[in-house]
Structures are given as C-alpha cells and as structure tokens.
C-alpha positions as CSV (number, residue, x, y, z in Angstrom):
1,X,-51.4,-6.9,57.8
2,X,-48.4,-4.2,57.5
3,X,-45.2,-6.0,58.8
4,X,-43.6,-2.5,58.2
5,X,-40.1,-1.9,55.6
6,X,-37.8,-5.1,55.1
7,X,-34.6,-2.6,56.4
8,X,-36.2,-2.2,59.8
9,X,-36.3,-4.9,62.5
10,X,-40.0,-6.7,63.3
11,X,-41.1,-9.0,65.7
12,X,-43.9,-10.0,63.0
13,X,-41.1,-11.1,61.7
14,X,-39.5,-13.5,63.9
15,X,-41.1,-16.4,62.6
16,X,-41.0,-17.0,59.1
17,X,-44.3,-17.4,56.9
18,X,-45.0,-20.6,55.3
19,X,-44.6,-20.4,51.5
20,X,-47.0,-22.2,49.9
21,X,-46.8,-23.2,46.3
22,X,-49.0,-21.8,43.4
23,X,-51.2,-24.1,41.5
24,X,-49.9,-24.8,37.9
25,X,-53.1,-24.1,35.6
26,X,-53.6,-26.7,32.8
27,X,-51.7,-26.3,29.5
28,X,-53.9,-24.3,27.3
29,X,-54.9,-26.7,24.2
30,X,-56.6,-24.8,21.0
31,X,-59.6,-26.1,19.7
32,X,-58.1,-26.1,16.2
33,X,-55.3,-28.1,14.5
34,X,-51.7,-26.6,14.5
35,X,-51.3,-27.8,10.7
36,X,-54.5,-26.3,9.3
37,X,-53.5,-23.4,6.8
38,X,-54.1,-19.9,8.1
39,X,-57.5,-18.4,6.5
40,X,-57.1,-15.8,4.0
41,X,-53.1,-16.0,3.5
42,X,-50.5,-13.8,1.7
43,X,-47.4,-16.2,1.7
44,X,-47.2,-19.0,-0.7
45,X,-49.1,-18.0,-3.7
46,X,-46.8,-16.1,-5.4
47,X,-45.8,-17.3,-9.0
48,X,-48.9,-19.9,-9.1
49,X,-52.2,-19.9,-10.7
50,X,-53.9,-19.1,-7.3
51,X,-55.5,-15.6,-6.4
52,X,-53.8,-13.0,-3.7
53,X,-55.7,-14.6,-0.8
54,X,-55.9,-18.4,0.0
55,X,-58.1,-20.5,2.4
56,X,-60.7,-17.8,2.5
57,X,-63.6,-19.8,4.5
58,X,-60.9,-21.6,6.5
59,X,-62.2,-25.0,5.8
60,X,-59.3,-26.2,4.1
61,X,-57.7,-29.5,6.1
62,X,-54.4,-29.2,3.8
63,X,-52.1,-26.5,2.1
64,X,-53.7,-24.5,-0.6
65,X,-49.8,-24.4,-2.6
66,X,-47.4,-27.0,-2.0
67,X,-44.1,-25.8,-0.3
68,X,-41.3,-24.7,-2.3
69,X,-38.1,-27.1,-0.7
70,X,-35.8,-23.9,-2.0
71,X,-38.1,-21.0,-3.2
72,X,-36.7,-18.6,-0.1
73,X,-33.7,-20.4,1.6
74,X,-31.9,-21.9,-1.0
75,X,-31.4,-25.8,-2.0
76,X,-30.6,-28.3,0.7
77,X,-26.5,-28.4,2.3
78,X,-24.7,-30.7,-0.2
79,X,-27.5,-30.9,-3.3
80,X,-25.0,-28.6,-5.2
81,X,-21.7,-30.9,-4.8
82,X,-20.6,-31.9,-8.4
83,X,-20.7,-35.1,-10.0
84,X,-18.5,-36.7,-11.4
85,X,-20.5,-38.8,-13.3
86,X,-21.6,-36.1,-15.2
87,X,-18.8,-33.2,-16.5
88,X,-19.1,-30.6,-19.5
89,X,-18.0,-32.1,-22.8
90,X,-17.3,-30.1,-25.8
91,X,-18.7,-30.8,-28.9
92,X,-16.8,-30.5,-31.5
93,X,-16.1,-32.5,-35.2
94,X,-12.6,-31.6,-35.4
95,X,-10.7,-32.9,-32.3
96,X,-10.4,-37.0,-32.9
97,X,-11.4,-39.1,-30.2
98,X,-9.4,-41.3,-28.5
99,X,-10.2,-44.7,-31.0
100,X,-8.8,-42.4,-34.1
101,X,-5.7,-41.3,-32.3
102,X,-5.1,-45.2,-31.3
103,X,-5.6,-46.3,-34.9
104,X,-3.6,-43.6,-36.8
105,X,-0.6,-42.3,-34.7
106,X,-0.1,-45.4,-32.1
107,X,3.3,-43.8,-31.5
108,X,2.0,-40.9,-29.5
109,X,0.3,-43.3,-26.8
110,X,3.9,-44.8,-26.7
111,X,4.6,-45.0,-22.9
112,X,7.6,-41.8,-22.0
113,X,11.2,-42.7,-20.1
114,X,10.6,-39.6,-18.2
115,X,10.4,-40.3,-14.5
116,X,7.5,-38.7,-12.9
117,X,7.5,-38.0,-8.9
118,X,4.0,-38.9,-8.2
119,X,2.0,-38.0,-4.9
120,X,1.3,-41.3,-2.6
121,X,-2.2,-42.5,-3.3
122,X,-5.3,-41.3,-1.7
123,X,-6.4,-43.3,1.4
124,X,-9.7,-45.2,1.6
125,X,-11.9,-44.0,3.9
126,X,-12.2,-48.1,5.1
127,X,-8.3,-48.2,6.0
128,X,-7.7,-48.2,9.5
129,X,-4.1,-46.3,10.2
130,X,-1.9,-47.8,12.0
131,X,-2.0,-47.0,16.3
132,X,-0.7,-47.4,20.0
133,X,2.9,-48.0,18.7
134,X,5.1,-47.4,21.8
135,X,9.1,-47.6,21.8
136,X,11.2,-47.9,24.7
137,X,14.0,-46.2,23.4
138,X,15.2,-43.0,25.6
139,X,16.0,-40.3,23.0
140,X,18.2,-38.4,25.9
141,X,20.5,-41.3,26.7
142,X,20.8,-42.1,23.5
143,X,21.4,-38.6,22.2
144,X,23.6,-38.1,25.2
145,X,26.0,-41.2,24.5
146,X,26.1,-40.5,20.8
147,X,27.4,-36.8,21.4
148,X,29.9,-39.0,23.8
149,X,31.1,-41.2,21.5
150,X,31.3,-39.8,18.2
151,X,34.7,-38.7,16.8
152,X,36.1,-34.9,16.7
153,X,35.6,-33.4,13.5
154,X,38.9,-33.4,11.1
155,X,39.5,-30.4,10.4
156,X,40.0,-29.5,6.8
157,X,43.7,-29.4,5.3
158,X,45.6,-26.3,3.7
159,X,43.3,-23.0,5.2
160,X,44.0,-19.9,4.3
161,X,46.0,-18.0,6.6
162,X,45.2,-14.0,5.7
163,X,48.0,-13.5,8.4
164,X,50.6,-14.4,5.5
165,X,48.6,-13.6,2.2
166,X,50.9,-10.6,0.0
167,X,49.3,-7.8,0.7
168,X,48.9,-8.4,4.2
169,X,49.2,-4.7,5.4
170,X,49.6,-2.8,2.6
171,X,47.7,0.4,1.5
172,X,44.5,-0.9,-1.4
173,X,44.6,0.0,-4.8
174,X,41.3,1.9,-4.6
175,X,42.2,3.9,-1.5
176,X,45.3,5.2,-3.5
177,X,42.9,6.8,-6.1
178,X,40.3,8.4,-3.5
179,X,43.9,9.8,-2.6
180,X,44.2,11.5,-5.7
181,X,41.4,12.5,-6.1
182,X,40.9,14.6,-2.7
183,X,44.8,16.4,-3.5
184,X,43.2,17.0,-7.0
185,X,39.9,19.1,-5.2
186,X,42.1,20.8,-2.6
187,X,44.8,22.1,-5.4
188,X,41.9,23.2,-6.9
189,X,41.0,25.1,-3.7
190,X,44.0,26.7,-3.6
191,X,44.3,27.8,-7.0
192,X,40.9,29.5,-6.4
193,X,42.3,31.3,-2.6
194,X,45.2,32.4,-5.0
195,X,43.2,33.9,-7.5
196,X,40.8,35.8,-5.3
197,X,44.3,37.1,-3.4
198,X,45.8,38.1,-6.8
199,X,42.2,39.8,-7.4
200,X,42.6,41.3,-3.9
201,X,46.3,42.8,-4.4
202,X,45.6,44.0,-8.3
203,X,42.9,46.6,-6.5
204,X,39.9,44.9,-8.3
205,X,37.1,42.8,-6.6
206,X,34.5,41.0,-7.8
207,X,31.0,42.7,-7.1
208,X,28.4,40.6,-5.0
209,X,25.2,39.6,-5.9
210,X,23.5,41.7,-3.5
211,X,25.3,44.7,-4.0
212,X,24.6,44.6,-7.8
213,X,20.9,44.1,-7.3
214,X,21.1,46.9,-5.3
215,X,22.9,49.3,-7.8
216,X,20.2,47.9,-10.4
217,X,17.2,49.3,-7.9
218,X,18.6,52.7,-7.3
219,X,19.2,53.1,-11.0
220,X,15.3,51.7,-12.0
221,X,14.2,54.2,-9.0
222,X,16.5,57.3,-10.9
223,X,14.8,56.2,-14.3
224,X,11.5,56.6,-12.9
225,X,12.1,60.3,-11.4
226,X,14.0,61.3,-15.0
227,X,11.2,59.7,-16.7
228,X,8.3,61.6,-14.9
229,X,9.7,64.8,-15.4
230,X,10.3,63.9,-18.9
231,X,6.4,63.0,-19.4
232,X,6.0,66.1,-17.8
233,X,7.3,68.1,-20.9
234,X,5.8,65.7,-23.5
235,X,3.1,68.2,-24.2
236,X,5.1,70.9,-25.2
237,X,5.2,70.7,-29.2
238,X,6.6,73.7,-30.0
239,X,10.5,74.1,-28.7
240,X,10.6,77.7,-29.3
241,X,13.5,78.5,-26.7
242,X,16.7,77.2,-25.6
243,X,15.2,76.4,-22.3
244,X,13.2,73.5,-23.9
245,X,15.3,72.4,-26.0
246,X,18.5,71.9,-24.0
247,X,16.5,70.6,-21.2
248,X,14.2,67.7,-23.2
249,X,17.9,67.1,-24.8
250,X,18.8,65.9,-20.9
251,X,16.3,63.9,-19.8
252,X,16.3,61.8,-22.6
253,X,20.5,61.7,-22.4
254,X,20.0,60.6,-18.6
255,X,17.3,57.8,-19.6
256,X,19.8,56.4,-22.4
257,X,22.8,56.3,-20.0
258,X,20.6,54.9,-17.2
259,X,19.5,52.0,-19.4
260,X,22.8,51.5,-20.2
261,X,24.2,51.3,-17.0
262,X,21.4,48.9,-15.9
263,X,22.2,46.4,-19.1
264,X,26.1,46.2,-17.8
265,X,24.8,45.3,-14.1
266,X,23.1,42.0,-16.3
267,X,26.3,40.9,-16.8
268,X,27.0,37.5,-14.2
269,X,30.7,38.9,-13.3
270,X,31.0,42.5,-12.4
271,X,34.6,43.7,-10.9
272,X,35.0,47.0,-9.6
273,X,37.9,49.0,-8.2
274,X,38.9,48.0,-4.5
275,X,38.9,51.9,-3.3
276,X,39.2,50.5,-0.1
C-alpha cells in the first residue's frame, strides 16, 4: 500500500509500523579446510626444485614448499642487533698480542698520572631510582628573606672617572689628520677653479668631448664626399690637360689635410681660441 512522499503529511501515517527484525542466516562454513594449499599455485616455488605449478590434483593436506621466514619481508625486528660476543678480528702476524707486549715492554702497561674525567657508570636495568621525595621547604619565602637579608654589594675601590682623565675634551689625534686631509682636497679644488679662470682670461678653452666628436664626424662625412669624387676620376689614365691634372692634384690635397686634421682631434686635450 502507497502511504504517499515522506515530505507530505498522511494519516496512514499516524501510527507508526512495527519494525520487525530480520533473521540473521547461519555463518556460511566451507566444506574445505582453510589450511589446505590452493591447487595449482604460482607463489612459493620459486628458487626450489619444484615445477611452475604446485598441488595440481588438490589432494595435498600440507604445503608443497616450506615458507621462507624472510624470503619477501625481511628477517624478524631485532634478529639483526649485533653481538658482542662475536666482533671482526683482524688477522694479522705482525701486531703482538697482548701476552708479548706484557712480557717484553711491561713499562708501556705502566698505569698514567693523567687524570681522566670519566662518565658515571651505566645503570642496571634492576636498580630502582630513587622516588616520592617531598621537601617542605618554600623556595619563595626563602628566596624572599635571603634577598632581605643579604648585605649591599661593596662597591669596588679606585674607578675610573672619564670626567677627569687628560684629554677630557680635547679634539683626537685622528680627527686632526681627516682635517688635513679635507683642506688638502679643497686646495686642490681651488687650484683647479684657478686654472680653468686663468684658461678662461688667456682667451683659450679647453674643447669638450662632445664637440670634438663632433668636429671628427663632419670631417669623416667631408672625406667621404672628396673621396667619391676622387674615385670618380680614377679611370682617367691619361692626364692630357691642365684640367685633370690640377684638379686630381686637389682632391688628393684635401684627403691628406682632412686625415690630418682628424689625427689632431685624437689628441685627449684639445684647446681652442675663446672667440667668444
């Protein structure tokens, strides 16, 4: 029977239904034993004298191959701890035990004056340290009524007063150096201002980087227009006027005075006339 949606309101629904359990079923047992080996197994054989396959009828009450205790997983927690029963000793004919050193240099086993600061020993694991120890001692009074009671400090005899030491005031040593120096770089100065004044009144002036870089241009670019109408005459093998002569004679005057001028603007100090 439809009782209609849980949201919606039902009078089927004003008394509850009883809920009735479900019957358990019974635990489901197999037929077979759980330690039986499984028929026609993979695992386990590898590395033994079996074939691929083991237990192929599946009439085998026991393991085929006895488990490996660490084939897959590794030995047991704690079977790798060392012993110290049993330690690496080197074999060897030419260090002397411990009877020859005794019987031939006694002396060396000779006990040393040298105190040694030895660790406390090891406790047993049957000692039983030592517990429920209770004072009734009150660190805060005490402390309190110790701070109370104890003496003022003496203070110490003969301390330096840097109020009266004798050069109390005065100017350091260093700083009077540092002086010096600083007059020395502005003198210096100076001397520089005055020279470039005295270069300023005299008429000449020292020419500026960019200025010659630009004089250097304009004569490269003058070289170039000389030079192509010098190529332009090149051809001509045969000077049989005045013409050609006098005017290959100028071009190559005007190249040589250019590359002149240019090799003077190399120079790193350049002064010119102060027209202005």
């Amino acid at each position: 029977m439809y009782y209609g949606d849980d949201s919606e309101e039902s009078i089927y629904k004003i008394i509850p239904p009883v809920f009735q359990r479900p019957e358990k079923p019974p635990m489901y047992k197999s037929t077979h034993k759980g330690n039986i080996p499984p028929s026609g197994s993979t695992l386990g054989q590898a590395g033994t004298s079996h074939p691929m396959l083991t237990n192929l009828s599946g009439l085998a009450q026991d393991r085929v191959v006895k488990p490996h205790t660490h084939k897959s997983l590794g030995r047991a927690p704690g079977s790798l701890q060392p012993d110290p029963n049993r330690y690496l000793v080197k074999k060897s004919s030419s260090v002397p035990s411990l009877p020859t050193v005794k019987k031939e240099n006694p002396q060396l086993l000779q006990p040393t004056t040298l105190k040694t600061k030895t660790k406390p020993a090891v406790p047993k694991g049957t000692d039983v340290p030592i517990m429920n120890l209770v004072t009734s001692k009150n660190f805060v009074v005490a402390n309190a009524v110790e701070t109370i009671l104890a003496a003022p400090k003496k203070t110490t005899q003969g301390a330096k007063d840097y109020l009266h030491k004798e050069d109390y005031g005065k100017v350091p040593k260093y700083l009077n150096h540092i002086k010096k120096d600083i007059d020395a770089e502005y003198e210096y100065i100076r001397q520089l201002q005055a020279m470039e004044e005295e270069q300023r009144s005299s008429g000449t002036r020292l020419l500026s980087d960019e200025e010659k870089q630009g004089l250097i241009m304009g004569l490269k670019a003058k070289w170039e227009a000389v030079n192509t109408d010098y190529q332009a005459i090149t051809h001509l093998t045969v000077l049989d006027t005045m013409g050609k002569i006098r005017r290959k004679e100028k071009y190559e005057a005007e190249l040589a005075q250019t590359e002149k001028d240019i090799e003077k603007l190399n120079r790193k100090h350049i002064y010119v006339d102060n027209l202005s």
